[in-house]
N, C-alpha and C positions, 0 to 999 in steps of 0.2 A: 621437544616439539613446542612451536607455542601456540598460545593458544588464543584464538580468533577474540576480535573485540566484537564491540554488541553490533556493528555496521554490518559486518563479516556474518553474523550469528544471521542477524533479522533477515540481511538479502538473500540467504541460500535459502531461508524459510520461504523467504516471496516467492522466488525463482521458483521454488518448485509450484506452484501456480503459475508463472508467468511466462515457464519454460518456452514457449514458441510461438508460431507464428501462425497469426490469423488477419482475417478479410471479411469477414460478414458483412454482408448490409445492413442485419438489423440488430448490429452492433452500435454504439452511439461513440464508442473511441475510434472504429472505425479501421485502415489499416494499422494493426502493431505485432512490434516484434519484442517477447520477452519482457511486455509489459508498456513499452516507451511505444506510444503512435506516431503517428507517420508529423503529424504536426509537432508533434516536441521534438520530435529528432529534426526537423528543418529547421525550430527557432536553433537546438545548438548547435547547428552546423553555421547560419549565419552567425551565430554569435562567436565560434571558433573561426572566421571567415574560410570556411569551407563552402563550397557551392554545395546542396542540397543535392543527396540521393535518395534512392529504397530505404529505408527504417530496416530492411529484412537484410541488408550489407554492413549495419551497425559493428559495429568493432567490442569488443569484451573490454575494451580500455572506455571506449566512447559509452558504454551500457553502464560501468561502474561508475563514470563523472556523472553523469545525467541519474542516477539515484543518489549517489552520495550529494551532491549541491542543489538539485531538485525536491525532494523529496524526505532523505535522513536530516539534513542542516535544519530547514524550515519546523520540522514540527519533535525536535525533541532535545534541543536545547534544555542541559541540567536535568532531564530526565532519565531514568536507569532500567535495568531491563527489571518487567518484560513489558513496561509503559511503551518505552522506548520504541520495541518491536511491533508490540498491535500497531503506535500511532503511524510507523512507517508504513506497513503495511496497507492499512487504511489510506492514507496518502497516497500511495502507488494506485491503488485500486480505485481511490473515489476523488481524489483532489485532495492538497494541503486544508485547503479552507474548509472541507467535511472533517477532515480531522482533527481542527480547532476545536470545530463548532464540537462534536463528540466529547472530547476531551472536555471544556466547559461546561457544558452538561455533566458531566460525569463529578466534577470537581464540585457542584452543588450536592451532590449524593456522597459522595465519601468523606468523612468529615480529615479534616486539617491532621488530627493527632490518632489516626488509625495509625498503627505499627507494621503493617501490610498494605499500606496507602498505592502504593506503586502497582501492585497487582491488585487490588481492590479497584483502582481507574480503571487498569486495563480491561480487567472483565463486564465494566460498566460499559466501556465504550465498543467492545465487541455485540454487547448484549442491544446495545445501540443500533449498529450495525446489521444485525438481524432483523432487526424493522424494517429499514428500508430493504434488505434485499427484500422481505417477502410483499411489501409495500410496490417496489419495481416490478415482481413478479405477476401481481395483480393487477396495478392500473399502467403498466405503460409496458405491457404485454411481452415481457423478457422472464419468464417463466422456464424458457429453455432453458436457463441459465441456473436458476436456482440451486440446484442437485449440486454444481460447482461450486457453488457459491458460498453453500452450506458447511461441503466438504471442507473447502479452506476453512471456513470460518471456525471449526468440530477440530479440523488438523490444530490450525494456532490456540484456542483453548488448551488442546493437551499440552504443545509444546512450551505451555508458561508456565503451567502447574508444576 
């Protein structure tokens, strides 16, 4: 049997957060399915010159391009797991550019010749992460949300350690 690379590892850990399909209002992604919203899935559809449909008709080929080129490429370039995975993670959840910025931050805090450097980021930039959700739970009134929020963020801890 062989055995999954870290793309393969990190997306079934997302997936299992990003499993389906939602419509809230007082969601700020708005409609998505499986994680991708209704706006990223129209930019790759024009970009695939496809006309634009539902985000919730997405294809399991179309959900794998639109993570793997969106989202894996962009933020973890020369990075090894389980840096790798929080950053993707992150990135699906909060934008590429939250997960720079996290990551940079993080990088002032672990020094250069840590020998657990790579998991040492990681839990820096989770630990990151937890700020703002409780920070969005408080001032921009997505508190529903938290308990989820958490859960993931408690789930991927374990599963780096």
């Amino acid at each position: 049997m062989t055995q999954p690379n870290d793309f393969d590892r990190a997306l079934k850990i997302t997936l299992a957060f990003e499993g389906g399909n939602i419509d809230r209002k007082d969601d700020p992604g708005g409609r998505t399915s499986r994680g991708v919203t209704q706006n990223v899935y129209d930019a790759y559809c024009a970009a695939h010159g496809k006309p634009p449909h539902d985000v919730y008709a997405m294809t399991d080929a179309e959900l794998h391009d639109i993570y793997y080129a969106q989202y894996w490429v962009p933020v973890t370039a020369g990075r090894t797991w389980p840096l790798d995975a929080v950053l993707f993670d992150c990135a699906v959840q909060s934008g590429v550019g939250q997960a720079i910025r996290w990551l940079e931050t993080a990088k002032t805090r672990v020094p250069d010749n840590d020998p657990k450097r790579m998991l040492r980021l990681a839990v820096e930039v989770l630990a990151q992460r937890q700020i703002l959700f409780y920070w969005l739970a408080e001032h921009r009134g997505m508190g529903w949300a938290l308990a989820g929020w958490m859960s993931r963020l408690n789930s991927l801890r374990h599963q780096i350690q």
